[in-house]
N, CA, C and O of each residue as an XYZ file, in Angstrom:
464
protein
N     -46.967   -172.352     -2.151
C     -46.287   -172.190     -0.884
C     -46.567   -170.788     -0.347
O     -46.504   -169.863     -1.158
N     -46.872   -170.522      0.937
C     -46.923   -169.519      1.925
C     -46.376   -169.196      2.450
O     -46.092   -169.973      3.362
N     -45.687   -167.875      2.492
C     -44.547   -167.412      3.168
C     -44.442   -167.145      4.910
O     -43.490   -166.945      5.665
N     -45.914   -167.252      5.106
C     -45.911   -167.337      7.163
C     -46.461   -168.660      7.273
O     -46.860   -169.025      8.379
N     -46.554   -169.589      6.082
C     -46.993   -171.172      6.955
C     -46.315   -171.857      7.374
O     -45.600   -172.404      6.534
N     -46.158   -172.139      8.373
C     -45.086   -172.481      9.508
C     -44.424   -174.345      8.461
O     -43.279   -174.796      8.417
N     -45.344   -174.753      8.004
C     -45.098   -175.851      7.109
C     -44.039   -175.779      5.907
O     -42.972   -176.388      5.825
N     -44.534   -174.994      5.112
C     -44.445   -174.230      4.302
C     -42.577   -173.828      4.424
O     -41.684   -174.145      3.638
N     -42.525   -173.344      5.212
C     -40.796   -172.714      5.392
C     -40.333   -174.276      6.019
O     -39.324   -174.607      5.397
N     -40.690   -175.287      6.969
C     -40.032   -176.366      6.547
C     -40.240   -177.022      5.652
O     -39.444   -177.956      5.757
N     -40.827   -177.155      4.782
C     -40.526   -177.707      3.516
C     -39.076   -176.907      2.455
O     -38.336   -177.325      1.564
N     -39.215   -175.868      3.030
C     -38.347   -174.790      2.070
C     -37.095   -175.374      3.060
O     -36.243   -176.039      2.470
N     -36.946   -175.204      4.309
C     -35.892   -175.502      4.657
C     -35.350   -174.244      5.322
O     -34.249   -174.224      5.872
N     -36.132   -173.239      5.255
C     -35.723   -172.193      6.399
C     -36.120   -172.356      8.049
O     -35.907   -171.486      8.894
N     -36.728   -173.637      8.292
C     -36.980   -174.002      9.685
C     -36.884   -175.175      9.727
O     -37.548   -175.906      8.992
N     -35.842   -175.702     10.796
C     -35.199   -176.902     10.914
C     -35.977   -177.727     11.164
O     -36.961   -177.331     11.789
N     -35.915   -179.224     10.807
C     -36.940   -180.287     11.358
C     -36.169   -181.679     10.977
O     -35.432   -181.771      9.995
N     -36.366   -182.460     11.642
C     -36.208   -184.135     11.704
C     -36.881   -185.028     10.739
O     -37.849   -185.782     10.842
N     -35.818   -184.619      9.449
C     -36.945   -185.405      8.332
C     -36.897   -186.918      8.338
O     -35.966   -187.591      8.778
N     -38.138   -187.418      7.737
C     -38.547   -188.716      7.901
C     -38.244   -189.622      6.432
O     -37.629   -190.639      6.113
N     -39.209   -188.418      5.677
C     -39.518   -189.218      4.089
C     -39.717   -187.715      3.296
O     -40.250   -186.712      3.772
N     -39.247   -187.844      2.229
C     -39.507   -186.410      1.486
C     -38.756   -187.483      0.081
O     -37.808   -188.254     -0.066
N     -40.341   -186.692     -1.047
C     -40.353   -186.836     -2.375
C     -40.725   -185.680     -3.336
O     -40.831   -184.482     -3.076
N     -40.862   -186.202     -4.278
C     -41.298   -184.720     -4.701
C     -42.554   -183.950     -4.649
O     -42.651   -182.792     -5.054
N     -43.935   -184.945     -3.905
C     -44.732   -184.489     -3.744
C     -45.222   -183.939     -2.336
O     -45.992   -182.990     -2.189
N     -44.418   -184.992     -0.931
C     -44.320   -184.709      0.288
C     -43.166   -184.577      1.168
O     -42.037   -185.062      1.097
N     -43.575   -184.007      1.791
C     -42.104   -184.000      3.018
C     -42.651   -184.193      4.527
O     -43.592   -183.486      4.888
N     -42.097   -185.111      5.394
C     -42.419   -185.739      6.465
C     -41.593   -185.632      7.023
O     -40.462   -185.785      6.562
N     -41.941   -185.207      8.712
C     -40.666   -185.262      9.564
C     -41.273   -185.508     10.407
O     -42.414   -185.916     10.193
N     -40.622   -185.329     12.221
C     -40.955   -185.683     12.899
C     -41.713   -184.815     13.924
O     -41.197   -183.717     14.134
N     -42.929   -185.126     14.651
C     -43.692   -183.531     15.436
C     -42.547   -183.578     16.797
O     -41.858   -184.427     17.362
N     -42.847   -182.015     16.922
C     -41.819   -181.545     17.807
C     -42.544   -181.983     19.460
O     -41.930   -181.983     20.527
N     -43.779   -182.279     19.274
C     -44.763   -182.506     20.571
C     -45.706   -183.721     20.483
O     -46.929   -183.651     20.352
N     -44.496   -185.566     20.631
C     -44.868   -186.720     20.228
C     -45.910   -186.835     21.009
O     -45.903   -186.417     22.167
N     -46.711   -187.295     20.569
C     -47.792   -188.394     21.292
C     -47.531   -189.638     21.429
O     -47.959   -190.194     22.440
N     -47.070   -190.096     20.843
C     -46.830   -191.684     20.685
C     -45.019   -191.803     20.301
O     -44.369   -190.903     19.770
N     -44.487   -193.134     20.729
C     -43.051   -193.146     19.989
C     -42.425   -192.813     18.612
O     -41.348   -192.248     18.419
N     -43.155   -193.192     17.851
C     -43.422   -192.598     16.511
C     -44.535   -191.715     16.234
O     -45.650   -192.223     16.118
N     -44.362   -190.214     16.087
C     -45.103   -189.466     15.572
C     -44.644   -188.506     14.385
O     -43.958   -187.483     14.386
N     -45.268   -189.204     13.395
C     -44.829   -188.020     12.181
C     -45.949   -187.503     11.502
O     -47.080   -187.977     11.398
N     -45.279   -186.047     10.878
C     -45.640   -185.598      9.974
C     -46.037   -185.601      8.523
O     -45.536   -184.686      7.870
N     -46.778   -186.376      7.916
C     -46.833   -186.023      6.644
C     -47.403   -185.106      5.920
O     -48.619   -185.295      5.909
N     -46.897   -183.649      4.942
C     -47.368   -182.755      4.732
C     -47.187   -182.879      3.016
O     -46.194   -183.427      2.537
N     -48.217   -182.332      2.213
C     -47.862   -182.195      1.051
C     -47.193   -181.177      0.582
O     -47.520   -180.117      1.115
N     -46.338   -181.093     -0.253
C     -45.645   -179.675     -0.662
C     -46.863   -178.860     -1.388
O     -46.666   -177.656     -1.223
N     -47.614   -179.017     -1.859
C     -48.382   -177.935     -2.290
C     -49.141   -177.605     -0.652
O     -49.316   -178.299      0.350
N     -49.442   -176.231     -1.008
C     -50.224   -175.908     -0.006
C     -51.699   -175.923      0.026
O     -52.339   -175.162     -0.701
N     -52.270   -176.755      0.836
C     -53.716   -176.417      1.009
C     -53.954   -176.480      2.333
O     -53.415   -177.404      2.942
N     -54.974   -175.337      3.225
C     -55.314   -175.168      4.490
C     -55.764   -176.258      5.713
O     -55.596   -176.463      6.915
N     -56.429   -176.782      4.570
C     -57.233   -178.078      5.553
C     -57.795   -179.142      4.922
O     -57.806   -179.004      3.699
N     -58.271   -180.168      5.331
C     -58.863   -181.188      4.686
C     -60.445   -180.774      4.091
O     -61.152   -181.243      3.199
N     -60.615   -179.566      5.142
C     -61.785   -178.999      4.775
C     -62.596   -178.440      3.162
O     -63.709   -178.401      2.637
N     -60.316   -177.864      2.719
C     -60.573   -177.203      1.900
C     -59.978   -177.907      0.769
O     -59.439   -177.251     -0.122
N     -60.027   -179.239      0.717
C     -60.148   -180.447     -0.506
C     -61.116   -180.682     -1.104
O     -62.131   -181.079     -0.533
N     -61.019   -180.425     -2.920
C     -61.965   -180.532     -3.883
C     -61.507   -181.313     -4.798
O     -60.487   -181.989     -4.931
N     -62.672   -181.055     -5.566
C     -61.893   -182.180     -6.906
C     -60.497   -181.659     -7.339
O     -59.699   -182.539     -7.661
N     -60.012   -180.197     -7.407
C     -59.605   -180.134     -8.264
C     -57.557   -179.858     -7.948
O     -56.575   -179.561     -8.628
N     -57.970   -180.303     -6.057
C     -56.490   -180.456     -5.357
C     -56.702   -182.001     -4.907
O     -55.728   -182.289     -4.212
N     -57.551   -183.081     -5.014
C     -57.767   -184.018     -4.237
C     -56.370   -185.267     -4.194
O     -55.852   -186.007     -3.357
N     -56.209   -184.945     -5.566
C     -54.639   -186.051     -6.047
C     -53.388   -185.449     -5.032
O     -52.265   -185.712     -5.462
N     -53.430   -184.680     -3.749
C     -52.408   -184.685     -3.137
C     -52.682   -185.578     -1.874
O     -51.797   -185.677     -1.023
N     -53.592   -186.074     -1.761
C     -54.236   -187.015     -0.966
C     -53.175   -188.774     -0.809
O     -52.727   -189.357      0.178
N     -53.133   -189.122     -2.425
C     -52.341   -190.358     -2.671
C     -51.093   -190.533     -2.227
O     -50.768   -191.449     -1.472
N     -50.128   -189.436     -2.788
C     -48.831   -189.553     -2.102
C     -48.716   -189.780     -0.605
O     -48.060   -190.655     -0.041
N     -49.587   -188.690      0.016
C     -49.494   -188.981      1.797
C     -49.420   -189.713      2.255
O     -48.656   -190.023      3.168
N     -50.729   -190.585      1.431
C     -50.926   -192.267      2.209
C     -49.792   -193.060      1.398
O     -49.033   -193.747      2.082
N     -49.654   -193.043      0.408
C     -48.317   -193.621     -0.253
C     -46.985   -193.419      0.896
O     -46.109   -194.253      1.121
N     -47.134   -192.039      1.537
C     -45.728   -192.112      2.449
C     -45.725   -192.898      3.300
O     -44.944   -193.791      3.631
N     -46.910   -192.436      3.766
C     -47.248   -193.301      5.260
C     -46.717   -194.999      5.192
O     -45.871   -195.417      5.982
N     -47.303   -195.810      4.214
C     -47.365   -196.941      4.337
C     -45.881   -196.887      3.930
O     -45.665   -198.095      4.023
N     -44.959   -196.479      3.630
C     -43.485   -196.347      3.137
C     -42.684   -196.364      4.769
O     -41.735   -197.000      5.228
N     -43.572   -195.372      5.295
C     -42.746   -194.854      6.703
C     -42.712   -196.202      7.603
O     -41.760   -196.791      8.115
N     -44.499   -196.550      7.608
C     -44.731   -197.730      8.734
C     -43.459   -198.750      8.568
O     -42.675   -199.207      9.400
N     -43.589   -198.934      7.009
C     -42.620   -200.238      6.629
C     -41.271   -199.920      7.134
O     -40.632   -200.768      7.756
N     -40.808   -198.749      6.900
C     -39.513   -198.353      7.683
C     -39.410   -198.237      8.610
O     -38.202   -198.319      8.835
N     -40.180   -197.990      9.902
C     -39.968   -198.113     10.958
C     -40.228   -199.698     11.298
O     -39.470   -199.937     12.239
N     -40.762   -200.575     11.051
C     -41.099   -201.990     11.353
C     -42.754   -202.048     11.549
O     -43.525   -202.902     11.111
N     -43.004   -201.056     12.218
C     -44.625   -200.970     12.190
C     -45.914   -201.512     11.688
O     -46.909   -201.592     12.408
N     -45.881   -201.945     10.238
C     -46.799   -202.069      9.616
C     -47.654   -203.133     10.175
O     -48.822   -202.807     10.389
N     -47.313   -204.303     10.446
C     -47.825   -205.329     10.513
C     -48.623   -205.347     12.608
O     -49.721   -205.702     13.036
N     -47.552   -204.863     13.220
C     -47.878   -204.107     14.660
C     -49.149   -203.436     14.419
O     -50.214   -204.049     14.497
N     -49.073   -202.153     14.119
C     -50.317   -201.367     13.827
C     -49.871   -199.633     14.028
O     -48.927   -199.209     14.695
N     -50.636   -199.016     13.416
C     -50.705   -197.291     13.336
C     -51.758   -196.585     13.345
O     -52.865   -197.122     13.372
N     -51.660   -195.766     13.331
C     -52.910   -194.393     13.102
C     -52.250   -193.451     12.695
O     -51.246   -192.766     12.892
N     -53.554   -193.697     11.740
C     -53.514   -192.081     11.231
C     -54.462   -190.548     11.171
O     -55.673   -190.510     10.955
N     -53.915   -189.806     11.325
C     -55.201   -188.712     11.997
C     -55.080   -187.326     10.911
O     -53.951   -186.878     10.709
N     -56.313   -186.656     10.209
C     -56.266   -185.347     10.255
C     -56.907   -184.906     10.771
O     -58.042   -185.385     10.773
N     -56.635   -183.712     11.550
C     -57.079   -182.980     11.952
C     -57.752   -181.574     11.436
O     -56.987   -180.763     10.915
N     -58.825   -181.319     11.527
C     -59.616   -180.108     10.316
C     -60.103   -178.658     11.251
O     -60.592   -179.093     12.294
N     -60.132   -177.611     11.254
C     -60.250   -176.769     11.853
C     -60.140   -176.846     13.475
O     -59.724   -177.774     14.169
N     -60.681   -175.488     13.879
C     -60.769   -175.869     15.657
C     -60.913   -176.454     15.949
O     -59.964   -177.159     16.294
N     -62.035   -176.827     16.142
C     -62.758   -178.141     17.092
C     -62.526   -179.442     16.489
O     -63.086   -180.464     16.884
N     -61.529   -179.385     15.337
C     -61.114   -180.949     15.560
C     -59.094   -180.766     15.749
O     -58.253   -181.635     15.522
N     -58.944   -179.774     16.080
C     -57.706   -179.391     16.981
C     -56.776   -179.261     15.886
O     -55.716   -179.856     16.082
N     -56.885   -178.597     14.693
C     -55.611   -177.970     13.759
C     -55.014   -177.215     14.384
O     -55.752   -176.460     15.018
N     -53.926   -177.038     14.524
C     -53.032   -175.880     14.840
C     -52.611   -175.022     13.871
O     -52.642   -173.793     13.805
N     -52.041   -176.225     12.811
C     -50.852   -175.616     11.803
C     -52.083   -175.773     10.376
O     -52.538   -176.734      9.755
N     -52.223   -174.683     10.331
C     -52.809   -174.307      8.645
C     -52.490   -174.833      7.664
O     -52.644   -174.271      6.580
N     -51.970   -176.027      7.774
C     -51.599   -176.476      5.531
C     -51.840   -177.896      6.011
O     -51.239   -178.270      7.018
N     -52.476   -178.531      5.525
C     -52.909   -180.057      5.576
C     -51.851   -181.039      5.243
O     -51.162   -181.209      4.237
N     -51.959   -181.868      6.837
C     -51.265   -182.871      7.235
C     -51.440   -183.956      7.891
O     -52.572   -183.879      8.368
N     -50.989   -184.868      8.168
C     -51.806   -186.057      8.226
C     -50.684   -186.572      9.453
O     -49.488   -186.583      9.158
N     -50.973   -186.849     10.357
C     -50.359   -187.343     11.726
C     -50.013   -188.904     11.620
O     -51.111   -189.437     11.782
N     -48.870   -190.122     11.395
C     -48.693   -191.035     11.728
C     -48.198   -191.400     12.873
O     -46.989   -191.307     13.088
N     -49.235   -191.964     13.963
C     -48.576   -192.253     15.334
C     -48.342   -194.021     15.254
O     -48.771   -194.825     14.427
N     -47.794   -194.151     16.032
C     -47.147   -196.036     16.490
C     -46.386   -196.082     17.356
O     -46.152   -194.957     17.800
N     -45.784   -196.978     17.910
C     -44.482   -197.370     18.597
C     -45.345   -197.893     19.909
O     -44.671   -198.349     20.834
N     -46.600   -197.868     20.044
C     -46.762   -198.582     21.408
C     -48.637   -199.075     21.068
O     -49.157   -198.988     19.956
N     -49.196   -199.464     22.063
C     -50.378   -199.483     21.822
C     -51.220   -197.924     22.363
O     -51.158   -197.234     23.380
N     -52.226   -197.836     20.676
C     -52.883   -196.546     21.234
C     -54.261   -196.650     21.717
O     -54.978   -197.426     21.084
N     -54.711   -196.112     22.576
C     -55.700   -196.135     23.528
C     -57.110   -195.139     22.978
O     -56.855   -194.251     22.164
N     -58.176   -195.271     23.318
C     -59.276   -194.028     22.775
C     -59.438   -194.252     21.221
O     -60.059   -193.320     20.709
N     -59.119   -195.055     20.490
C     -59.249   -195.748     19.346
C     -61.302   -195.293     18.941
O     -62.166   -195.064     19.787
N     -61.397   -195.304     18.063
C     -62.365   -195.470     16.729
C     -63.565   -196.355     17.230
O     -64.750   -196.044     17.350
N     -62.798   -197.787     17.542
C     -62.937   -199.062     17.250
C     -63.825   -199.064     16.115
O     -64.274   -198.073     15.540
N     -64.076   -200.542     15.793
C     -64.588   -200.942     14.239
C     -63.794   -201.933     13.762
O     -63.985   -202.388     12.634
């Protein structure tokens, strides 16, 4: 944990947030700037910067996330509707917040899709 990562102190709980799902490996809440009706956060409690900076030897914080996610969809009703999920990795793919997290959006249909 990092003492100026804005993540980091909500996980600690010195900066308030709208939690979703929190275990002992993640904590999820809700983004303060939705895109979609459902937009959450899933962050791992350990800290790592970016997806960039995933190796072998942090990669097992990867499972829980998606473990939340499909926990969250099911709790919100979602699953079977549909979701996305997004990381985002340095600048130019629009990180803001420094500790790797994984965006679950839903609640309506999303547009600019992948396809595939």
């Amino acid at each position: 944990m990092l003492k100026e990562c804005l993540f980091c102190k909500i996980i600690a709980g010195s900066i308030k947030s709208e939690k979703v799902y929190e275990d002992e490996h993640v904590f999820a809440f809700k983004d303060i700037h939705p895109k979609a009706p459902i937009h959450v956060l899933i962050v791992p409690k350990q800290h790592i910067d970016s997806l960039a900076k995933l190796d072998e030897s942090n990669a097992d914080v990867l499972k829980p996330v998606f473990l939340a996610a499909q926990k969250i969809v099911k709790e919100e009703g979602v699953l079977e509707r549909g979701f996305r999920t997004v990381f985002n990795c340095n600048p130019e793919g629009g990180q803001l917040v420094y500790h790797l997290h994984l965006h679950l959006l839903a609640g309506k249909q999303l547009g600019g899709g992948m396809g595939a």
